[in-house]
PDB file of N, CA, C, O and CB in Angstrom:
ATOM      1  N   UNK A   1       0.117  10.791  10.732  1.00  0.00           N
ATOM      2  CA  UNK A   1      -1.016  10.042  10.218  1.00  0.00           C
ATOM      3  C   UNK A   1      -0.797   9.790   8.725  1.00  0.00           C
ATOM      4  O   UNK A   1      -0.638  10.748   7.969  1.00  0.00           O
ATOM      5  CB  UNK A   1      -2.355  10.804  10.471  1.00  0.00           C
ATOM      6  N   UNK A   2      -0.788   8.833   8.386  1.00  0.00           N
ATOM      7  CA  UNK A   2      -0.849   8.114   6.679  1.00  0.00           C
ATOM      8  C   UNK A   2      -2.495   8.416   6.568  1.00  0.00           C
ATOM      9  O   UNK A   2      -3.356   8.548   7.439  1.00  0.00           O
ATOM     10  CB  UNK A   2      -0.341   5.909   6.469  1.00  0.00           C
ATOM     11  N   UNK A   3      -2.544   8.467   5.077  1.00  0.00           N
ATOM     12  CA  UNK A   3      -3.736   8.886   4.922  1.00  0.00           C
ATOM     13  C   UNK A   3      -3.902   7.675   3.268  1.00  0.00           C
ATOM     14  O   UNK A   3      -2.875   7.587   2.596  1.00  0.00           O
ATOM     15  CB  UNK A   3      -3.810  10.911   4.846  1.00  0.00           C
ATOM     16  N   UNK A   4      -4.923   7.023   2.870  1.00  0.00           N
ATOM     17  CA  UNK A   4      -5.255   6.148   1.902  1.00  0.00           C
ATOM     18  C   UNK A   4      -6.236   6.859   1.323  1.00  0.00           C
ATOM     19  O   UNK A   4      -7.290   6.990   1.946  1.00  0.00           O
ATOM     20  CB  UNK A   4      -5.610   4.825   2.303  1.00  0.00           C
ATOM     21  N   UNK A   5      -6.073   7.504  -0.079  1.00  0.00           N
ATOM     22  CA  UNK A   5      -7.230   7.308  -0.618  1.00  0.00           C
ATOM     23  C   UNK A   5      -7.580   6.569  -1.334  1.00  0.00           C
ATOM     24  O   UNK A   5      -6.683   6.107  -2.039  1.00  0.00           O
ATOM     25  CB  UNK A   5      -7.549   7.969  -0.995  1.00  0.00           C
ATOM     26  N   UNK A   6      -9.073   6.005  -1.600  1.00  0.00           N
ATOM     27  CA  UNK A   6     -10.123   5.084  -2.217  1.00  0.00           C
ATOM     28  C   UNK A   6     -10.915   5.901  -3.213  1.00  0.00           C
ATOM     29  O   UNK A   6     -11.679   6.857  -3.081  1.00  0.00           O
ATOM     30  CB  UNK A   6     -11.120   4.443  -1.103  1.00  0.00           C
ATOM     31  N   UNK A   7     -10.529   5.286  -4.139  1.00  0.00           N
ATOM     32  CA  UNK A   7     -10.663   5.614  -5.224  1.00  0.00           C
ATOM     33  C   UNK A   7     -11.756   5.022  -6.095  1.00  0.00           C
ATOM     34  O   UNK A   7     -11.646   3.836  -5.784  1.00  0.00           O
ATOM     35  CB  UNK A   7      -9.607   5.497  -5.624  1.00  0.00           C
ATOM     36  N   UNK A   8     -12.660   5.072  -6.911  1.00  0.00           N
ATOM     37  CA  UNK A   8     -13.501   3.824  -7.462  1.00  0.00           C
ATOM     38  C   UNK A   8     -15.152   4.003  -7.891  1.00  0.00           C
ATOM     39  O   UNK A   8     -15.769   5.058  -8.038  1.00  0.00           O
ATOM     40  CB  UNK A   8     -13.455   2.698  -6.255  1.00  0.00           C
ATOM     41  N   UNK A   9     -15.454   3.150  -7.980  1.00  0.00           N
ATOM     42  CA  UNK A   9     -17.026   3.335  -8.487  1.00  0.00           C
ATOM     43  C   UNK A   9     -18.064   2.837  -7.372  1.00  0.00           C
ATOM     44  O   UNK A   9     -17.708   2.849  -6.194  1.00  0.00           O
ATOM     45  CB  UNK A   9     -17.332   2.381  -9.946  1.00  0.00           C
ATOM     46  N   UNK A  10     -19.354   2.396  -7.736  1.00  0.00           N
ATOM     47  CA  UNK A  10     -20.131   2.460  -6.754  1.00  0.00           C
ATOM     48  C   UNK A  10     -19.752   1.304  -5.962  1.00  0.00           C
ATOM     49  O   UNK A  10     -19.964   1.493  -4.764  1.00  0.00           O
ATOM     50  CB  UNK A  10     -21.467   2.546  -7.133  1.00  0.00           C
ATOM     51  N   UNK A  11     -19.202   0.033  -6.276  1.00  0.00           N
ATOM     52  CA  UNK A  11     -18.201  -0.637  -4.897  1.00  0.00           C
ATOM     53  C   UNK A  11     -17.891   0.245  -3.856  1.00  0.00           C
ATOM     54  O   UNK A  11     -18.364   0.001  -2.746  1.00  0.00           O
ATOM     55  CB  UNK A  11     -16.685  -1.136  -5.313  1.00  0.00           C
ATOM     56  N   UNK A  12     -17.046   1.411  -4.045  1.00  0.00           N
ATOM     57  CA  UNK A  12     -16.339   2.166  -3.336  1.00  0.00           C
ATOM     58  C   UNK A  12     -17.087   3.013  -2.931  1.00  0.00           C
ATOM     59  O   UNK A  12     -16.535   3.451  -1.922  1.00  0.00           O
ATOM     60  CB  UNK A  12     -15.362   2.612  -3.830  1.00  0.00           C
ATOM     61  N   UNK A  13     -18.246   3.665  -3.118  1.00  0.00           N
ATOM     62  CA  UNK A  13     -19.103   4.570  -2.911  1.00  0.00           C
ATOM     63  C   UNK A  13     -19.981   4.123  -2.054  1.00  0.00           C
ATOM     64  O   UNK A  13     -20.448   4.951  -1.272  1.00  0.00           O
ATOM     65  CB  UNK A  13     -19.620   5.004  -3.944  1.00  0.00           C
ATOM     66  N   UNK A  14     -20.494   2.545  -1.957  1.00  0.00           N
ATOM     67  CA  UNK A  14     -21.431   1.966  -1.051  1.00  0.00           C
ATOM     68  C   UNK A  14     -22.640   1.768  -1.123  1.00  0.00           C
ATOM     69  O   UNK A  14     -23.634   1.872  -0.405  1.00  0.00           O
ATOM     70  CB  UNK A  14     -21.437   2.421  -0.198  1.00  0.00           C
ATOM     71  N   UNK A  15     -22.209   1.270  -2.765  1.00  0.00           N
ATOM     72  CA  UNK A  15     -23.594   0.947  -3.115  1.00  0.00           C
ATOM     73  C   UNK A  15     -24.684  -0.004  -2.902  1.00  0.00           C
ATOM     74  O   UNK A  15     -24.173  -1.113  -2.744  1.00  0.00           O
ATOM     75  CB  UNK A  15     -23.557   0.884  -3.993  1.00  0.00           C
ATOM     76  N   UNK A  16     -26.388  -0.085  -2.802  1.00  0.00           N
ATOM     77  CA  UNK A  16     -26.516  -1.419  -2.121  1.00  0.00           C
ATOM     78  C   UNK A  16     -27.625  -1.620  -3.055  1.00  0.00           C
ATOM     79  O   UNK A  16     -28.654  -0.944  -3.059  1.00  0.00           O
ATOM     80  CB  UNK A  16     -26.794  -1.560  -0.381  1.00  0.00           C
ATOM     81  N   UNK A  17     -27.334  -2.662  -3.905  1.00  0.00           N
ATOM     82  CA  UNK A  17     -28.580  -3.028  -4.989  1.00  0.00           C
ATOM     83  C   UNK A  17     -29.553  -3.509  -4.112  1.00  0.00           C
ATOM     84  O   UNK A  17     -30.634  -3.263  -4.647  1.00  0.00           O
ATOM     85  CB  UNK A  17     -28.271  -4.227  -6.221  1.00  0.00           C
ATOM     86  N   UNK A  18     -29.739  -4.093  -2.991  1.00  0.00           N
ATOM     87  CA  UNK A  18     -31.759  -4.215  -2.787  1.00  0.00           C
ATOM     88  C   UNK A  18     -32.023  -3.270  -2.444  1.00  0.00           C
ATOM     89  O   UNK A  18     -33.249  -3.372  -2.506  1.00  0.00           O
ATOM     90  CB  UNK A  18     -32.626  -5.168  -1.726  1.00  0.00           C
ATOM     91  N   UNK A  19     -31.845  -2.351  -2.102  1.00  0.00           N
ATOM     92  CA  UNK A  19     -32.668  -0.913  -2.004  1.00  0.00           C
ATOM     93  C   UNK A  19     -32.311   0.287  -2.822  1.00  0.00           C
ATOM     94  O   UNK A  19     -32.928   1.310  -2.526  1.00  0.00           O
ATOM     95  CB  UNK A  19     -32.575  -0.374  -0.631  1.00  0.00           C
ATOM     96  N   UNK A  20     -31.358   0.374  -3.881  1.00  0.00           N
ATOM     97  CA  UNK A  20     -30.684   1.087  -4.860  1.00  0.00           C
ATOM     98  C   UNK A  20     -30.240   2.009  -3.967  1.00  0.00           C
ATOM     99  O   UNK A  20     -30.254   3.104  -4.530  1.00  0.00           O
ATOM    100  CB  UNK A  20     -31.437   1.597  -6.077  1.00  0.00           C
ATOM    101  N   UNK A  21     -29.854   2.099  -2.852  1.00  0.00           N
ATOM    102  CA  UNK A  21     -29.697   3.704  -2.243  1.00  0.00           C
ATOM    103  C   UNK A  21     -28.038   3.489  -1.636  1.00  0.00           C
ATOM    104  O   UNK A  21     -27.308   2.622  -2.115  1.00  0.00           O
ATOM    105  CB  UNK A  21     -31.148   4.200  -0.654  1.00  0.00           C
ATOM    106  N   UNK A  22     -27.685   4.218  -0.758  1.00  0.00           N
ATOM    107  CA  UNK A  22     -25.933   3.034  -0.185  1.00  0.00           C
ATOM    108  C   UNK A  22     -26.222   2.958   1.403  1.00  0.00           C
ATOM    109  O   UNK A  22     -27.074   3.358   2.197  1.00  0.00           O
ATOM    110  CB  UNK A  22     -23.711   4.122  -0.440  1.00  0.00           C
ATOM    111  N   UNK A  23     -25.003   2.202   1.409  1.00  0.00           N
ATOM    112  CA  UNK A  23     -24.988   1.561   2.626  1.00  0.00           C
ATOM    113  C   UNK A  23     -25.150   3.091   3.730  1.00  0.00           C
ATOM    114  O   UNK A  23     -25.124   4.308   3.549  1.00  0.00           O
ATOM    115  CB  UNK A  23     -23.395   0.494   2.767  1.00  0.00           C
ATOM    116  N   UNK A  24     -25.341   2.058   5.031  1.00  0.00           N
ATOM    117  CA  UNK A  24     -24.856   2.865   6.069  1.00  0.00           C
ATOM    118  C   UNK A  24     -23.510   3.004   6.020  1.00  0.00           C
ATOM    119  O   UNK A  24     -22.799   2.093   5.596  1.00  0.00           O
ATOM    120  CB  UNK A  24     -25.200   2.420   7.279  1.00  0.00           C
ATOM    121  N   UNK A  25     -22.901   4.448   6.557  1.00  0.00           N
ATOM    122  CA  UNK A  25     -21.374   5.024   6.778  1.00  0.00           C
ATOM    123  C   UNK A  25     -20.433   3.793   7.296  1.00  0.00           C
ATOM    124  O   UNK A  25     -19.349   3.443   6.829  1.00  0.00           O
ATOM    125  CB  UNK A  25     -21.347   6.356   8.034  1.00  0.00           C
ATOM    126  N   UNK A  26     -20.955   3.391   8.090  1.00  0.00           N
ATOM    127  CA  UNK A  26     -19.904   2.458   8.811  1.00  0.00           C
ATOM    128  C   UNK A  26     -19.785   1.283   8.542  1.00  0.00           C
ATOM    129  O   UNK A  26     -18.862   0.691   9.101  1.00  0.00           O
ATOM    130  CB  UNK A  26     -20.012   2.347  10.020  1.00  0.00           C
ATOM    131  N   UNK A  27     -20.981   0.251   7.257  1.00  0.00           N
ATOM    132  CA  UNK A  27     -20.613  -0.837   6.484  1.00  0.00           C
ATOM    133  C   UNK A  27     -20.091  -0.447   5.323  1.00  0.00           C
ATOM    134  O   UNK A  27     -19.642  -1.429   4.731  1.00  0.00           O
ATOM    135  CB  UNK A  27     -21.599  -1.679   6.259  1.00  0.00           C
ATOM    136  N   UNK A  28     -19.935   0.637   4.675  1.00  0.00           N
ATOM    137  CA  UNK A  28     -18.894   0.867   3.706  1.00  0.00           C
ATOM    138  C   UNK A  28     -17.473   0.679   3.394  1.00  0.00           C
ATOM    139  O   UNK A  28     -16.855   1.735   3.528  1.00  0.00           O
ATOM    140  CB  UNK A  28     -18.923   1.713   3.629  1.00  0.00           C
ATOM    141  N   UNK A  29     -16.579  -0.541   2.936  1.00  0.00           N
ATOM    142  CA  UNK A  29     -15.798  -0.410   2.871  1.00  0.00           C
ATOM    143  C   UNK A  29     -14.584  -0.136   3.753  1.00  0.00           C
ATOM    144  O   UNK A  29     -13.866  -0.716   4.568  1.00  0.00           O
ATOM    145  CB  UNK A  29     -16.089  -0.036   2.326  1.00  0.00           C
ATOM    146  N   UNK A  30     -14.802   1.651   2.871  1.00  0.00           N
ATOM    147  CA  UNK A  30     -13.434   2.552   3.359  1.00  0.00           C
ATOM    148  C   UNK A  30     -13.914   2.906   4.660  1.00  0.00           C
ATOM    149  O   UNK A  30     -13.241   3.919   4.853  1.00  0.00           O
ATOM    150  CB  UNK A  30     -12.980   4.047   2.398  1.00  0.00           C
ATOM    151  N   UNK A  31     -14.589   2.770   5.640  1.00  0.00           N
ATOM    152  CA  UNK A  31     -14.744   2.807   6.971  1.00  0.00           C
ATOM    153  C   UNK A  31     -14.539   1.887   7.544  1.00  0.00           C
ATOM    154  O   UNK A  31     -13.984   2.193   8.599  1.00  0.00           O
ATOM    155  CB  UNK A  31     -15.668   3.115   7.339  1.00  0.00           C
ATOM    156  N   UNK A  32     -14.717   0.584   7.424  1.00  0.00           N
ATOM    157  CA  UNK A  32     -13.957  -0.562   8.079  1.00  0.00           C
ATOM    158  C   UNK A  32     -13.069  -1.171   7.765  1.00  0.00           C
ATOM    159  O   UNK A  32     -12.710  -2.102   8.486  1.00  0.00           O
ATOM    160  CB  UNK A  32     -14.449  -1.362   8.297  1.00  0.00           C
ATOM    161  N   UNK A  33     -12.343  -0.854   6.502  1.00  0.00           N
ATOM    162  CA  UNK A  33     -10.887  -0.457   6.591  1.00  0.00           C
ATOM    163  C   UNK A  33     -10.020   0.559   7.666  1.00  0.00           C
ATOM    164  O   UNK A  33      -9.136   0.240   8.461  1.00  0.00           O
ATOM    165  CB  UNK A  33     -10.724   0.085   5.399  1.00  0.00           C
ATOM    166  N   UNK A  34     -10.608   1.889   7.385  1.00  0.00           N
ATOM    167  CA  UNK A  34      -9.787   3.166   8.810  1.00  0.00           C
ATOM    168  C   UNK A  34     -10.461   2.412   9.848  1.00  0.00           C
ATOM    169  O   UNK A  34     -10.181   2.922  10.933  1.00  0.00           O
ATOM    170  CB  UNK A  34     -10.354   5.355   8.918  1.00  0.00           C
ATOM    171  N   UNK A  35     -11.066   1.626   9.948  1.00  0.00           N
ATOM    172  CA  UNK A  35     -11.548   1.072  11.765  1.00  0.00           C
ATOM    173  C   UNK A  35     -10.851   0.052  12.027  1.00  0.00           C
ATOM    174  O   UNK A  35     -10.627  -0.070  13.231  1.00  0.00           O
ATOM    175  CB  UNK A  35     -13.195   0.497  12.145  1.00  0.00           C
ATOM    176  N   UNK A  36     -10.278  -0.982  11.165  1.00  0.00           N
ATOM    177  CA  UNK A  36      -9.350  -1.709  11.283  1.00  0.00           C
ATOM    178  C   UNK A  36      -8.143  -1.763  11.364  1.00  0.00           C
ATOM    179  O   UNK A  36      -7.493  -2.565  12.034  1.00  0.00           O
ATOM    180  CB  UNK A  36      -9.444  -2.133  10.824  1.00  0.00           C
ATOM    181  N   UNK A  37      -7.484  -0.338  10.229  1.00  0.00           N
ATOM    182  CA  UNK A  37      -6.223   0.029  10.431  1.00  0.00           C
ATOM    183  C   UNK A  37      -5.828   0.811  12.125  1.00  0.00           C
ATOM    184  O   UNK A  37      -4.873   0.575  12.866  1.00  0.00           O
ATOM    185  CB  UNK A  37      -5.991   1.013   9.138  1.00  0.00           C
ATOM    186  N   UNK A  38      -6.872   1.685  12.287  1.00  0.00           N
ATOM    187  CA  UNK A  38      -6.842   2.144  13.675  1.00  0.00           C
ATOM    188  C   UNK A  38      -6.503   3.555  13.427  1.00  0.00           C
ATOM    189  O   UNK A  38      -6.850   3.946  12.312  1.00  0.00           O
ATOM    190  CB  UNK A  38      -5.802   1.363  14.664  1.00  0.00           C
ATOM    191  N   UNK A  39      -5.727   4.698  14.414  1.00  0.00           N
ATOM    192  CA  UNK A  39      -6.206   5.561  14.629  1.00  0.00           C
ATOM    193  C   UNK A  39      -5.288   6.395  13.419  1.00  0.00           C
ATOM    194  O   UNK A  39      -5.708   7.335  12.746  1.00  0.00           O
ATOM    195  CB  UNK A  39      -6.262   5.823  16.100  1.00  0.00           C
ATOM    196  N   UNK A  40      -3.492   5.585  13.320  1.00  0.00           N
ATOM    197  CA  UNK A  40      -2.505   5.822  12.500  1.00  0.00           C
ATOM    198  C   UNK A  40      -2.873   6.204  11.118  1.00  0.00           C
ATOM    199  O   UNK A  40      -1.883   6.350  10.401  1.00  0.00           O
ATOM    200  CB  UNK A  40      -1.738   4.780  12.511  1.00  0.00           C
ATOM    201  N   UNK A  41      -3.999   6.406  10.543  1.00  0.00           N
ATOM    202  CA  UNK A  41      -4.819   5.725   9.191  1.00  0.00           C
ATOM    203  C   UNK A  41      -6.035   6.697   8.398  1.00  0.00           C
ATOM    204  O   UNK A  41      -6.968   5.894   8.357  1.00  0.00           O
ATOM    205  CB  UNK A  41      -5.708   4.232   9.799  1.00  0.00           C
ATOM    206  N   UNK A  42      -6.380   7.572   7.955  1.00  0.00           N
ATOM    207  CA  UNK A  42      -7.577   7.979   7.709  1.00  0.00           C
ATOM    208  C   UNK A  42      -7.708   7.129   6.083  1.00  0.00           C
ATOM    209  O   UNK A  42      -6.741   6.623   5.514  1.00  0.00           O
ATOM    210  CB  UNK A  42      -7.679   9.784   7.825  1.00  0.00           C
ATOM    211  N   UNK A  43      -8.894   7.132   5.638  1.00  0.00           N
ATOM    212  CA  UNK A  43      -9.008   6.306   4.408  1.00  0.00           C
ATOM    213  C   UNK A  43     -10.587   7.149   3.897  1.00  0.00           C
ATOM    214  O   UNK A  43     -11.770   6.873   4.096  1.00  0.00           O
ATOM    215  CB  UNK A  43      -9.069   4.285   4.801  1.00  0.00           C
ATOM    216  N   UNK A  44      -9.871   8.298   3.146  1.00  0.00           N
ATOM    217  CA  UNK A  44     -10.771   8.369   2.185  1.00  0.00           C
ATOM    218  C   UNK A  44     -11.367   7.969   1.174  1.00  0.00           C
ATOM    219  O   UNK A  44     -10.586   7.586   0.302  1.00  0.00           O
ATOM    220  CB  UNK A  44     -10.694   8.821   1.951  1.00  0.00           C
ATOM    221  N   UNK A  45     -13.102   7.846   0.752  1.00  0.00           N
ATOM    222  CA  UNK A  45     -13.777   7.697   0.331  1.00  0.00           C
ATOM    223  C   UNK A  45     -13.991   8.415  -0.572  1.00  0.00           C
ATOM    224  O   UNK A  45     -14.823   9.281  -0.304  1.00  0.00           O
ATOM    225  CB  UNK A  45     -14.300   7.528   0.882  1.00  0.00           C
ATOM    226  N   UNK A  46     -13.396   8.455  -2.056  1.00  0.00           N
ATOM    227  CA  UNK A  46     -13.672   9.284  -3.075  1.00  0.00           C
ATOM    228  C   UNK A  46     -14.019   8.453  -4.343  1.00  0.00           C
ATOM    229  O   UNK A  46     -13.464   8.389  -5.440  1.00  0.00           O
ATOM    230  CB  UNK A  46     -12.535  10.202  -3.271  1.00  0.00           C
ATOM    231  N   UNK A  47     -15.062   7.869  -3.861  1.00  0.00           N
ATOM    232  CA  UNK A  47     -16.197   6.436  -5.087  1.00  0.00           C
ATOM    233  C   UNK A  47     -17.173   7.353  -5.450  1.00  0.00           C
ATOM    234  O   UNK A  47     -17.405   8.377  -4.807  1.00  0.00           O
ATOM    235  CB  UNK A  47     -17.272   4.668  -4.164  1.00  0.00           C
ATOM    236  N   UNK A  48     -17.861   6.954  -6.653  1.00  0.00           N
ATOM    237  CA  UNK A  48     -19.016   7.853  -7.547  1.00  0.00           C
ATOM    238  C   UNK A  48     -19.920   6.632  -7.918  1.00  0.00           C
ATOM    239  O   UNK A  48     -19.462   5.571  -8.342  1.00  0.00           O
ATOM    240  CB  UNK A  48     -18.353   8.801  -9.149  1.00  0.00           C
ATOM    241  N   UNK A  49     -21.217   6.877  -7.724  1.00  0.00           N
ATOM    242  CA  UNK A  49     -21.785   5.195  -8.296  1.00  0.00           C
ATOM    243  C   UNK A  49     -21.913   6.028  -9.532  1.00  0.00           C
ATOM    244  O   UNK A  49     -22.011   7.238  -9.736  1.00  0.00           O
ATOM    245  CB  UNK A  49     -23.527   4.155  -7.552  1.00  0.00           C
ATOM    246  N   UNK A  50     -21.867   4.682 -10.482  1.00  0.00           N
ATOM    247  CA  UNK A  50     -21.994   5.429 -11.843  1.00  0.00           C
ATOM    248  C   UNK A  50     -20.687   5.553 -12.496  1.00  0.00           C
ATOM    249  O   UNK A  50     -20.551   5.748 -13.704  1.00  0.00           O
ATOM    250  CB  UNK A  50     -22.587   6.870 -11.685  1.00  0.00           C
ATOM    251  N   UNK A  51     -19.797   5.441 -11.707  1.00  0.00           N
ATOM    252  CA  UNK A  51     -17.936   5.762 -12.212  1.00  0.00           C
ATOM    253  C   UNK A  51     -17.745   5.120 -13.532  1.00  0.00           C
ATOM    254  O   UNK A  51     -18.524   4.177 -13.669  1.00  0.00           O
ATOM    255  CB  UNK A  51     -16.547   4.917 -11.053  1.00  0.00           C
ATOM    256  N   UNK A  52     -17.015   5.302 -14.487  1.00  0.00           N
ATOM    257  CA  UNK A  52     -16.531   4.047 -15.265  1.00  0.00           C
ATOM    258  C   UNK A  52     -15.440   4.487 -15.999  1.00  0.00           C
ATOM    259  O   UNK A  52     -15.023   5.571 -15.593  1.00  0.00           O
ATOM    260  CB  UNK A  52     -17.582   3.382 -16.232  1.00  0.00           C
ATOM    261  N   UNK A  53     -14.675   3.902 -17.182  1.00  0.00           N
ATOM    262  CA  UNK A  53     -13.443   4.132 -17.561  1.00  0.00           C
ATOM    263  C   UNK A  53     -13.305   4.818 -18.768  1.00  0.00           C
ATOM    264  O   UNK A  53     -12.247   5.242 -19.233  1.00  0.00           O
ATOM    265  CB  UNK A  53     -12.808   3.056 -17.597  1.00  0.00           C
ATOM    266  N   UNK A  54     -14.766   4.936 -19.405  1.00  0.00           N
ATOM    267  CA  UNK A  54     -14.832   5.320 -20.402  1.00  0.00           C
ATOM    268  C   UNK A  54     -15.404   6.832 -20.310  1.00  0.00           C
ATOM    269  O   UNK A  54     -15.572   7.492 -21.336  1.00  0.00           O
ATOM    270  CB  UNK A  54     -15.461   4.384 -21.087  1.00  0.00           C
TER     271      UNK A  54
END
């Protein structure tokens, strides 16, 4: 198994500005990415809302 991690800010975390809260698990991203790659694939989710560079 290859494994991806996702890395990032609240993009990556699943964030959803009309309700400030995040998505459901399975419209996030890094989950329909590993659902697309298939079983070969895990794709962790390691986003922070709030992240930044500074």
């Amino acid at each position: 198994m290859k494994t991806i991690l996702c890395y990032g800010d609240s993009n990556t975390w699943g964030y959803n500005p009309k309700t400030k809260t995040r998505y459901e698990k399975d419209k996030i991203w890094t989950s329909v990415l590993k659902k697309r790659l298939g079983d070969e694939y895990e794709a962790i989710c390691e986003g922070l809302d709030g992240r930044t560079t500074v």
